[in-house]
VMD Tcl script that draws the C-alpha trace (Angstrom):
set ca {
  {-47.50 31.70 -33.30}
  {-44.99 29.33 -34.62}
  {-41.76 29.43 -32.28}
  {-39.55 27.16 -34.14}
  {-39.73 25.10 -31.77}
  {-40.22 21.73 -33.76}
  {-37.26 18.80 -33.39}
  {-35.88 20.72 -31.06}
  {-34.28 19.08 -27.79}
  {-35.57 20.82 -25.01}
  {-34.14 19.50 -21.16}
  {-36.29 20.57 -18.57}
  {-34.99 20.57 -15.04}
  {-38.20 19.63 -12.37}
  {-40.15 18.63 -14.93}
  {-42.50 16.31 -13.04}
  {-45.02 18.45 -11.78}
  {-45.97 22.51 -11.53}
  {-44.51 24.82 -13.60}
  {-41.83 22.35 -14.96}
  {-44.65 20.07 -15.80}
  {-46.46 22.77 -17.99}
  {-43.00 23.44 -19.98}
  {-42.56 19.79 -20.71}
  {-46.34 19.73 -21.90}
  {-46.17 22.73 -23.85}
  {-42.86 22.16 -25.54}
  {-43.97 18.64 -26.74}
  {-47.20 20.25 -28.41}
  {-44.00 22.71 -30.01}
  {-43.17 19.81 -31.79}
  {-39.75 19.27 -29.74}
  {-38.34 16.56 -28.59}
  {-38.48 16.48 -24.47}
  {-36.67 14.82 -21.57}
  {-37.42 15.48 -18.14}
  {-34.95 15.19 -15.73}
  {-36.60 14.79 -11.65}
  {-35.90 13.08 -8.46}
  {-39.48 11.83 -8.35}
  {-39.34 8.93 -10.42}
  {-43.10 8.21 -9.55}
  {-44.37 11.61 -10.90}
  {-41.39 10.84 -14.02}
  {-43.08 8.02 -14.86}
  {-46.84 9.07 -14.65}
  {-45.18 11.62 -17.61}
  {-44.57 9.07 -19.88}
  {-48.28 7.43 -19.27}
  {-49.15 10.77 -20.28}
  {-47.00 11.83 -22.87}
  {-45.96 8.80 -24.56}
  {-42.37 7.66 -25.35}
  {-41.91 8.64 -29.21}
  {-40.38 12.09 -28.09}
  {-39.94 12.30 -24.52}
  {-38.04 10.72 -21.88}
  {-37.66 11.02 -18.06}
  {-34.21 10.81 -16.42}
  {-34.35 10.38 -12.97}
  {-31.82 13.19 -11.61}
  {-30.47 14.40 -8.75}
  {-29.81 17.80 -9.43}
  {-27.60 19.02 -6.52}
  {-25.34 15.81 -7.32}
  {-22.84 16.77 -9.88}
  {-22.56 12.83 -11.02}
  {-26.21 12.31 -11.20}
  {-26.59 15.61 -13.23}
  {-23.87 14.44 -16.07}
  {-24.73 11.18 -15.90}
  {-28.80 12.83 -17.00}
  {-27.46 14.90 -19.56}
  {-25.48 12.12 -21.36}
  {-28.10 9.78 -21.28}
  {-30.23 12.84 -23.55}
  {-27.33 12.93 -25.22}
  {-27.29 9.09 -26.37}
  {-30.89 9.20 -27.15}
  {-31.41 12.47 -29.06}
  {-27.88 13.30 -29.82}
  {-28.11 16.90 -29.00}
  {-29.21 19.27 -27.03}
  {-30.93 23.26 -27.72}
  {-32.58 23.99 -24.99}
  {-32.35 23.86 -21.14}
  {-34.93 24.99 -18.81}
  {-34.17 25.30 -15.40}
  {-37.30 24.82 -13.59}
  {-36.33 22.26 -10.51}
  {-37.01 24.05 -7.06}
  {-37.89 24.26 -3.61}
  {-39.68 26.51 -1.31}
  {-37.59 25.34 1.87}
  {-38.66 26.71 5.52}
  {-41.85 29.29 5.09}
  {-42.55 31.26 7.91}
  {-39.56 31.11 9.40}
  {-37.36 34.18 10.68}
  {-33.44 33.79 9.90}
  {-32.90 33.20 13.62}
  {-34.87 30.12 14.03}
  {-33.63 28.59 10.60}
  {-31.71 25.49 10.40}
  {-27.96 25.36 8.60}
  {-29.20 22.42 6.96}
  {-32.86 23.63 6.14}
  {-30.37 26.78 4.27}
  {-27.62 24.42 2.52}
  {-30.82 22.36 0.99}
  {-32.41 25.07 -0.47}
  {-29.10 26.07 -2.48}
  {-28.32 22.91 -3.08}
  {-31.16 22.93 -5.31}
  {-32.31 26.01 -6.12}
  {-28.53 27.39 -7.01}
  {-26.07 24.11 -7.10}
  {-28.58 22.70 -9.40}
  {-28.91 25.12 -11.77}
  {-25.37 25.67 -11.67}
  {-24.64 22.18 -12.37}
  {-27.52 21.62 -15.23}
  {-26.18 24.46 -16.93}
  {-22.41 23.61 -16.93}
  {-22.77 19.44 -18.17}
  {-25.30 21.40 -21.08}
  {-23.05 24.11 -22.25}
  {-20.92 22.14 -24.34}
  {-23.77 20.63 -26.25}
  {-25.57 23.96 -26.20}
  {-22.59 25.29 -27.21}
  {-22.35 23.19 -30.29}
  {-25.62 24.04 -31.58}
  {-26.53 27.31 -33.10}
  {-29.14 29.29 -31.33}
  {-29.02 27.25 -28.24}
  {-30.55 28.77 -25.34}
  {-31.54 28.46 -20.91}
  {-33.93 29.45 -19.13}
  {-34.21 29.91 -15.72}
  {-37.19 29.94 -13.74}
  {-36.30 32.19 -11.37}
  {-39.31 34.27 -9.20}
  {-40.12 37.69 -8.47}
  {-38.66 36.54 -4.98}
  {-35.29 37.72 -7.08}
  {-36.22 41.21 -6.40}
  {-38.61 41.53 -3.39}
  {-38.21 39.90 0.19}
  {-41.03 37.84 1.59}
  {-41.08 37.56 5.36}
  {-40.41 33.81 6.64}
  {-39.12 33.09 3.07}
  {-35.86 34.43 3.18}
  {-33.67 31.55 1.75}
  {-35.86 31.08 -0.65}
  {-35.92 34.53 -2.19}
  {-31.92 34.65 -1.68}
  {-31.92 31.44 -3.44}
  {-33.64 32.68 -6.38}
  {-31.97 36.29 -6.49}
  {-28.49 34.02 -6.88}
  {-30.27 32.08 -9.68}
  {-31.26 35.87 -11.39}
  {-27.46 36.47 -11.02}
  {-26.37 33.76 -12.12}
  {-27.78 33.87 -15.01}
  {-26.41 37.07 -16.70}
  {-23.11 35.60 -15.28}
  {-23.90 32.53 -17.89}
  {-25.03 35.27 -20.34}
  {-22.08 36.96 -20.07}
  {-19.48 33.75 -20.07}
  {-20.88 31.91 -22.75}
  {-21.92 34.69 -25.35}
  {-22.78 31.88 -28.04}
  {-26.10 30.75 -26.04}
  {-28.90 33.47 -24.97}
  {-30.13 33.23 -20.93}
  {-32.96 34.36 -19.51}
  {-35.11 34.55 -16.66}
  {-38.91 34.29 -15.98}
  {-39.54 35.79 -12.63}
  {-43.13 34.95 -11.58}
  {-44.49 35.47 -8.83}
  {-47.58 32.89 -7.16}
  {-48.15 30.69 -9.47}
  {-50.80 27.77 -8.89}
  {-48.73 24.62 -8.06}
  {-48.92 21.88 -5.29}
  {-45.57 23.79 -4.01}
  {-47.57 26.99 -3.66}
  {-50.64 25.72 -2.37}
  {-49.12 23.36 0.12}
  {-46.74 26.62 1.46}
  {-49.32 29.32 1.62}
  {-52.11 26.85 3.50}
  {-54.71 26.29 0.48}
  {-54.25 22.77 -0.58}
  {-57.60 21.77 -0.73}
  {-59.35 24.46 -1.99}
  {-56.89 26.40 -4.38}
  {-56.23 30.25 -4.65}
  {-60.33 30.72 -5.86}
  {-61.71 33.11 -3.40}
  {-57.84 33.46 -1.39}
  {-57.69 37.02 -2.68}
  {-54.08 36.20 -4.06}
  {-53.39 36.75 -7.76}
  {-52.04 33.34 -8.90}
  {-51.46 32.64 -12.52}
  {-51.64 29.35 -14.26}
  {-48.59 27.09 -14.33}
  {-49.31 27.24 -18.47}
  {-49.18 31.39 -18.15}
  {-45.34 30.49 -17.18}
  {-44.90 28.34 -19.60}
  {-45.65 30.56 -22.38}
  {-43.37 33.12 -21.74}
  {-40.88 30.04 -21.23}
  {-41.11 28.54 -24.33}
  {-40.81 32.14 -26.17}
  {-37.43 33.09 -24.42}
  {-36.38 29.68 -25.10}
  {-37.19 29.59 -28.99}
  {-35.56 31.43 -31.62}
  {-38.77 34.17 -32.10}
  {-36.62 35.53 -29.00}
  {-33.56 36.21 -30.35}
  {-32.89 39.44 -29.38}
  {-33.17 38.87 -25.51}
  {-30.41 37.74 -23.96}
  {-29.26 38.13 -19.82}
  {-32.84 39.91 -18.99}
  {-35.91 38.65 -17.03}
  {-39.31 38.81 -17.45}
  {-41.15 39.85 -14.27}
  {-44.85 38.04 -14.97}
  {-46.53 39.75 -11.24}
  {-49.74 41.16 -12.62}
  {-47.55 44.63 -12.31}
  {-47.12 44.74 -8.69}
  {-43.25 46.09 -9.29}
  {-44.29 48.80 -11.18}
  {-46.41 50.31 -8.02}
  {-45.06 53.08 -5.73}
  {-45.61 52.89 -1.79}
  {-47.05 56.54 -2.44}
  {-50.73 56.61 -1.28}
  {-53.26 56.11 -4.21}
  {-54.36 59.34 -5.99}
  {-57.47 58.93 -6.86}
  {-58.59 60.20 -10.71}
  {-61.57 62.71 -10.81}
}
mol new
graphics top color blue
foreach p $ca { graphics top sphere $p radius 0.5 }
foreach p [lrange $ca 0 end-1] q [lrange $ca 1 end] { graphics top cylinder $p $q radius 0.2 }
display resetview
């Protein structure tokens, strides 16, 4: 499927590695133009060994810094002189396995620093040149940790039930550019691995349904090209139907 996709600017937020990774990878082979904005400049730069430079650039970003963030989107600005398309993709995990009680004030402000502040902040120094542009659209990756409390994760999933939030607010404020939100839920990533103990080995065998960081993509790219146009301040839950399931017993079929 074609998604209209090509000379498109697409800015994607914690684009360095995971599921932000996949996005940058799959928009380029859309035909758009690119830029990646991440703190890690060493994982930034391995992008551009890998990409090339023709359409793609790497800003190195702070996203919970308000400065840092307009300073990233003007310097897309300058090279591609536009924007259509932000994807909100930079996050962390924060504490896992820890109850409320033994949590950290600063271990909580970090985790909405990024996972809300930054999105928050991405979104607001875009709008005005998503705004210009007709059929300009964000995505958020948000998580199926929006809907459904993990134990020892709980700034995390309040982090990304915010995001989910937040985005129909942006829906709903600025009616001119569609938002959505792709909540998945384990999706194979260093993140992932490193916070549910399988580094080494992977998910193979782990009993846990993980998708592909390219799965996520996919629906991404869709919701943020114009073959989407009627969707606008909804979410896509991608968790192999787990939501769907009552906590009734199983009734087995004859």
């Amino acid at each position: 499927m074609n998604l209209g996709l090509t000379g498109k600017v697409i800015v994607v937020t914690g684009g360095a590695s995971g599921i932000g990774k996949a996005c940058a990878h799959a928009a380029l082979q859309e035909g758009a133009r690119v830029a990646v904005l991440d703190a890690n400049v060493e994982l930034g730069q391995a992008l551009i060994g890998q990409f090339g430079d023709m359409n793609f650039m790497v800003v190195p970003t702070d996203v919970t810094d308000e400065r840092s963030v307009s300073a990233a989107i003007g310097a897309v600005v300058d090279r591609f002189k536009a924007i259509d398309s932000l994807i909100a993709c930079a996050g962390i995990s924060g504490p896992v396995g820890k109850r409320v009680i033994d949590i950290e004030q600063s271990e909580w402000d970090r985790v909405m620093a990024v996972n809300i502040r930054g999105v928050f902040l991405s979104a607001k120094h875009a709008l005005p040149y998503l705004e210009a542009r007709g059929g300009s659209t964000i995505v958020l990756v948000a998580s199926d940790s929006s809907l459904f409390a993990t134990a020892g994760m709980t700034p995390y999933c309040t982090s990304k039930a915010a995001a989910l939030m937040l985005a129909k607010g942006l829906s709903v404020d600025h009616p001119s550019v569609r938002v959505n939100s792709v909540c998945p839920s384990v999706v194979d990533t260093p993140m992932s691995r490193r916070d549910l103990g399988v580094e080494a080995r992977g998910f193979d065998g782990t009993g846990i349904p993980a998708m592909a960081p390219e799965d996520v993509a996919r629906h991404v790219l869709f919701l943020a090209s114009p073959v989407s146009s009627p969707a606008n301040g909804t979410a896509a839950v991608l968790d192999f139907g787990y939501a769907v399931r009552s906590g009734f017993p199983e009734i087995a079929f004859d």
